[in-house]
N, C-alpha and C positions, 0 to 999 in steps of 0.2 A: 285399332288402326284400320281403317279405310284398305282393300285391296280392289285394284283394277285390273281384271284380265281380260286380257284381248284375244279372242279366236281368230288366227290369222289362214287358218284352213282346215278344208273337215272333206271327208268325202268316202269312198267303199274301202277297204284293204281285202284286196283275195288273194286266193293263194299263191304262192309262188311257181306253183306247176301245176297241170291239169290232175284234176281230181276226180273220182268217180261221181258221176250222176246217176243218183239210185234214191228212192226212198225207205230210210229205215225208219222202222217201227219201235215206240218209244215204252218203258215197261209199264205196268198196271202202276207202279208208283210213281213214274216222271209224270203220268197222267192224273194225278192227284187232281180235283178241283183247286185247292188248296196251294197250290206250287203253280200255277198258272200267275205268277208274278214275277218282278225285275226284283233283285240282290242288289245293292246300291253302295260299292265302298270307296274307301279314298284312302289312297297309300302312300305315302311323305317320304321321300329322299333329299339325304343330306346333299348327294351329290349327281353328278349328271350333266357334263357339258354335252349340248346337240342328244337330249335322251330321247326327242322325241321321233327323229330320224333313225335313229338306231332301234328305237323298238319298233318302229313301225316296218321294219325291212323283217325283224325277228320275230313278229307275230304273221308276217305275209310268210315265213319261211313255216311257220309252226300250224300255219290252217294248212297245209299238206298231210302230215300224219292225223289234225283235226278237224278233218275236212267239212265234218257234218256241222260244226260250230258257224261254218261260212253258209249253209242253208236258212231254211225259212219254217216256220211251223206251218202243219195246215191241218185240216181235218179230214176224213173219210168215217166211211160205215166202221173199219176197225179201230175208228177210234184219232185220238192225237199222231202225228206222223212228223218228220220232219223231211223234208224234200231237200234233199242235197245237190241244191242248184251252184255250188260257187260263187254267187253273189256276193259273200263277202261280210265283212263286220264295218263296223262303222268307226270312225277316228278324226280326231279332232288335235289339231295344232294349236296349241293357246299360249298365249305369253302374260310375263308380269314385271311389271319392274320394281317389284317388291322384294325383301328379302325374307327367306323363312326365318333367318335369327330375330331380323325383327318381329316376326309374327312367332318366334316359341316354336317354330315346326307345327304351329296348329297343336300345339297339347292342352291349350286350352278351347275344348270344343263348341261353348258357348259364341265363339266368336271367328267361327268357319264358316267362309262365304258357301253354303253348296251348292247351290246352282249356280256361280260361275265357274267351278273346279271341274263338274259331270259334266259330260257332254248334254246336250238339250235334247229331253225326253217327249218322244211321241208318245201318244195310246191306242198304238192299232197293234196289238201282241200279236197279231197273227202274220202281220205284214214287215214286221219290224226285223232289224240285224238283230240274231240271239245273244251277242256280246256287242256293247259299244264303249268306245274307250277314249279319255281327253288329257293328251300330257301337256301340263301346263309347266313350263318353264320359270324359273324365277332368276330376276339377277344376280342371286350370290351363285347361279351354276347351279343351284340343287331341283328339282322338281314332284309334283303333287300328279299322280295318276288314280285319275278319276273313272271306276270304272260300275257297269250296267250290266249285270249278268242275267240271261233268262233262266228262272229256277226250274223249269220245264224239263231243262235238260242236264244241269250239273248240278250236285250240291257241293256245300264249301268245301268238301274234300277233291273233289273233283275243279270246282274253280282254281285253288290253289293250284294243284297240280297243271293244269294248262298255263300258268302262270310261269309256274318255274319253269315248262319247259319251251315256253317265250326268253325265259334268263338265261336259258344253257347256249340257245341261239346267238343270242346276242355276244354271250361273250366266249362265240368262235364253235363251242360243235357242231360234228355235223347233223347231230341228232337227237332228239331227247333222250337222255339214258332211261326214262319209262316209257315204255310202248305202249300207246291208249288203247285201250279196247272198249268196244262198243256195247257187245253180251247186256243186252234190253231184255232177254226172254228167262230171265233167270224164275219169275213167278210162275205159278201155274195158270193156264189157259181161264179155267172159270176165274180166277181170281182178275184176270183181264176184261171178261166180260161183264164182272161187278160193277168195276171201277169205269166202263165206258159208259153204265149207269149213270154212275155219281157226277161224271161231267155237265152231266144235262141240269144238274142241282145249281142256284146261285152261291156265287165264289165268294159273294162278302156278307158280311149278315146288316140286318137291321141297324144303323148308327146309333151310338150309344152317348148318351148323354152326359158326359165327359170327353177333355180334352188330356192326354199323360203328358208331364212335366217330363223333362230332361235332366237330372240327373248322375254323377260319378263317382265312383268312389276309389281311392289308389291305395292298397297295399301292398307294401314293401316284404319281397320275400323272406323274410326273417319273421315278419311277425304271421304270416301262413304255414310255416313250420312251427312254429309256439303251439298254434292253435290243432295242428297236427299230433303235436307231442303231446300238449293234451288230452287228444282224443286217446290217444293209443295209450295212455298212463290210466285213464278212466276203467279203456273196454280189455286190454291186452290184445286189439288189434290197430292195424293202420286203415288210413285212409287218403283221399286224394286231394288237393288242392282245391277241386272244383267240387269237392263235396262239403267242405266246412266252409266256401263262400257262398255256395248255392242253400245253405242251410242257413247260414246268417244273414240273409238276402231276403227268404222267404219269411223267417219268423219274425226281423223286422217290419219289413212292410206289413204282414199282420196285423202287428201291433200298435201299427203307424195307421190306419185304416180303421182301427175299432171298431170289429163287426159285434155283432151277440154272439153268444159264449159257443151256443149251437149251431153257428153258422158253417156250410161245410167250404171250405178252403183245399185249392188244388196246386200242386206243385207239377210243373211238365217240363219234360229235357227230353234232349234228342239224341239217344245211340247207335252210332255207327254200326251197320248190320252185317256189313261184307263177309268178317267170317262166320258170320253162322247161314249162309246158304249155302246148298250144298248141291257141289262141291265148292270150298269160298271161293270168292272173287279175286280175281288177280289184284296186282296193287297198281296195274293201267288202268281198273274198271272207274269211269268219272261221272258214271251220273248218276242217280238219287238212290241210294239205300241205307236209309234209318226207320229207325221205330221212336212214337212216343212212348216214354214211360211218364207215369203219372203216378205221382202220390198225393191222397186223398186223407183231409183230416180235419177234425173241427176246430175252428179258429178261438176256443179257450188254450185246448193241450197245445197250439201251436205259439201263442204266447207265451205259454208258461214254461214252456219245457227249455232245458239248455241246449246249446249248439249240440251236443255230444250227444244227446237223445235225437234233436230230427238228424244228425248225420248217420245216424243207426234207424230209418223210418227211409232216408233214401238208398240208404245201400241194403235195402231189404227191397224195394221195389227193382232194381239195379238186379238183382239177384235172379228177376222171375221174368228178365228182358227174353232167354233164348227161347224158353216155354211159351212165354206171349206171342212173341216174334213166329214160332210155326202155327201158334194159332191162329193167326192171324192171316198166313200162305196158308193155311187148309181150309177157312174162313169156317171155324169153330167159331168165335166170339159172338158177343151179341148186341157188341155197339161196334162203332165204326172209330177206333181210335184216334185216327187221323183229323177227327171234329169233336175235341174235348170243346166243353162250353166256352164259347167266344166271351168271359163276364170279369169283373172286375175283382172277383175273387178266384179266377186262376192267374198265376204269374209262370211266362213262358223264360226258361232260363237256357239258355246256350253260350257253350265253351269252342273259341273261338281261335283259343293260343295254340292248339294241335294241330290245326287246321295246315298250314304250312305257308299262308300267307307271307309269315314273317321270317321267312325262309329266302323268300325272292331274291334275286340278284341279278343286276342286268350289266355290270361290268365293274359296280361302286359301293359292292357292300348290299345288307338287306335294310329296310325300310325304317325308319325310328319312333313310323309310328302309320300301326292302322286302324282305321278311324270306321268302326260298321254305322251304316246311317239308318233311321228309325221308318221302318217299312210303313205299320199300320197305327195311324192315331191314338185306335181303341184296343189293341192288342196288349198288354202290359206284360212289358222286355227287359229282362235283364243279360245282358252279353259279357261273357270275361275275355277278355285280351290282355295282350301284357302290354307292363308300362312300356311308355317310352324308352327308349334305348338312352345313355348307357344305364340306364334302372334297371333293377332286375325286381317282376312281381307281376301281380295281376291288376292292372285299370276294371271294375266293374262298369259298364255305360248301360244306364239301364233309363228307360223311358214305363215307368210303371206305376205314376200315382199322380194323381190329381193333385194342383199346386196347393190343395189346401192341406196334402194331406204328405207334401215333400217335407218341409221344415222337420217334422214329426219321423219320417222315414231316415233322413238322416242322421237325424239324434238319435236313433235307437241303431244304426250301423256303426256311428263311432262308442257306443258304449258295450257293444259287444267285443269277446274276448280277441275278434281278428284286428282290432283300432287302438 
């Protein structure tokens, strides 16, 4: 079905009171090469009459305590900066006279308009609002918020967070019950001087000669505890949700791919760092602290072996994240782990239902459904979120194989033990 959305106004949201002008300094990791991109999602409510006047007063009330959100990036000799000018984020009023029942809420992703739902995207990252955001209104009262996040400055734990406390605004406190906090310097000084290095490096690599297919997969949380009980009857321990998808994820597409026996094959995920800096990070801290972990293996055993073995190969690499993680602040290692091979034999996996997203609430309940949109062409993604609401389980949305080699990826996800 055909959807028409009309933008009927767009323009700055600043804060709702004066804010400090000052410039903060952004950590050795917001300044990643790497994180110098937009976060692109789309978040579906069932309901929402006038939502877009109502968030837009509650995100002008919430750039007060996050004021540096309403700045601008820039550069200097020390590196990435953000300049807390008050400027403001950017917001767009869009209408449809469509209904989400008729469109499914968008749960089927193949057939979401996105660029009429985002706000319309520039390419001047340096000059641009650090968050932009577009409520689109629909006829049946429910609404689709479309939002633009700069990775520079929050990751998804941190976006989430600024979200919800856009939702506490809106329906009526006077204030976020989390207090953000800013705390950029938690890295050591050399560890900052490395990284104002690596800026100067190019942020995308060489185009690779493939297009990633789109791809989903939805399991129902009954059969994610199966495959849990499993594990645990096998080893006599437990394990996590996102470890027997992210295992069943990898070894299929492996073997959807059919490399040679000795090919080496890389699994990466991203964990939350907060508490292992020391002293940890409060739970206001909102911008960027994770580590990759990577696990490394030839694409024969990765075939052959069962769920229950690679989710004992990931929770072994999981195991050596806080070891990694200070080697990596004392800058002991000897790669750079933040640039695992850009190649078509690693597969970037991220867990997306923690995040708190789907936590939101802006007067009518949380979301039934959020939708992460596919950053890089050549990057090969798999994301877990959960299903739709009222489903309870994880939607896999992953953009990670070549169309010739989907049909095949699929067949070997529904014949493993999670389908």
């Amino acid at each position: 079905m055909a959807v028409s959305v009309i933008r009927r106004k767009e323009g700055l949201v600043k804060p709702w009171s004066e804010t400090p002008m000052r410039t903060l300094e952004l950590s050795a990791m917001d300044r990643l090469p790497v994180l110098r991109c937009n976060a692109r999602t789309l978040h579906v409510f069932k309901h929402g009459p006038q939502a877009a006047t109502l968030i837009r007063e509650a995100l002008s009330k919430a750039l007060v305590p996050y004021y540096p959100l309403a700045g601008r990036l820039t550069e200097s000799e020390a590196g990435l900066q953000v300049q807390c000018s008050g400027d403001g984020v950017w917001f767009v009023e869009a209408y449809s006279h469509c209904t989400l029942h008729s469109l499914n809420f968008f749960q089927d992703v193949h057939s979401i308009p996105y660029h009429d739902l985002l706000p319309p995207e520039t390419h001047h990252m340096d000059m641009d609002p650090l968050v932009q955001m577009q409520v689109t209104e629909f006829g049946c009262g429910g609404f689709v918020m479309g939002l633009i996040f700069c990775h520079s400055i929050c990751d998804g734990l941190g976006a989430a967070q600024f979200l919800n406390a856009i939702g506490e605004l809106a329906r009526g406190l006077d204030k976020p019950s989390i207090e953000p906090i800013w705390k950029r310097d938690f890295f050591p000084s050399q560890t900052q001087t490395q990284t104002q290095t690596q800026t100067q490096l190019p942020i995308l690599p060489t185009p690779m000669n493939y297009k990633l297919e789109q791809a989903h997969i939805d399991m129902p949380l009954a059969q994610i505890n199966s495959a849990k009980r499993e594990f645990e009857k096998a080893t006599g321990l437990t394990c996590s949700a996102f470890e027997v998808v992210a295992a069943a994820c990898w070894a299929s597409r492996t073997r959807a791919i059919g490399l040679r026996p000795r090919s080496e094959v890389k699994l990466v995920f991203f964990a939350n760092c907060r508490h292992l800096v020391e002293p940890p990070l409060a739970s206001g801290f909102y911008g960027n602290c994770f580590f990759p972990v990577t696990v490394t293996a030839w694409s024969e055993w990765v075939t052959k072996a069962s769920t229950v073995e690679v989710v004992k190969v990931i929770q072994e690499a999981k195991g050596k994240l806080g070891a990694e993680f200070r080697k990596y602040l004392e800058e002991k290692g000897d790669e750079e782990p933040f640039a695992p091979p850009l190649a078509y034999t690693t597969l970037f996996v991220s867990e997306w239902g923690r995040l708190g997203f789907n936590h939101v609430d802006y007067q009518w309940g949380p979301p039934v459904h959020v939708v992460p949109i596919q950053g890089s062409p050549v990057m090969p993604v798999a994301i877990l979120g959960s299903l739709p609401l009222p489903n309870k389980g994880i939607r896999l949305m992953t953009w990670c194989v070549h169309h010739t080699h989907r049909t095949p990826f699929l067949h070997h996800m529904h014949r493993s033990i999670l389908l």
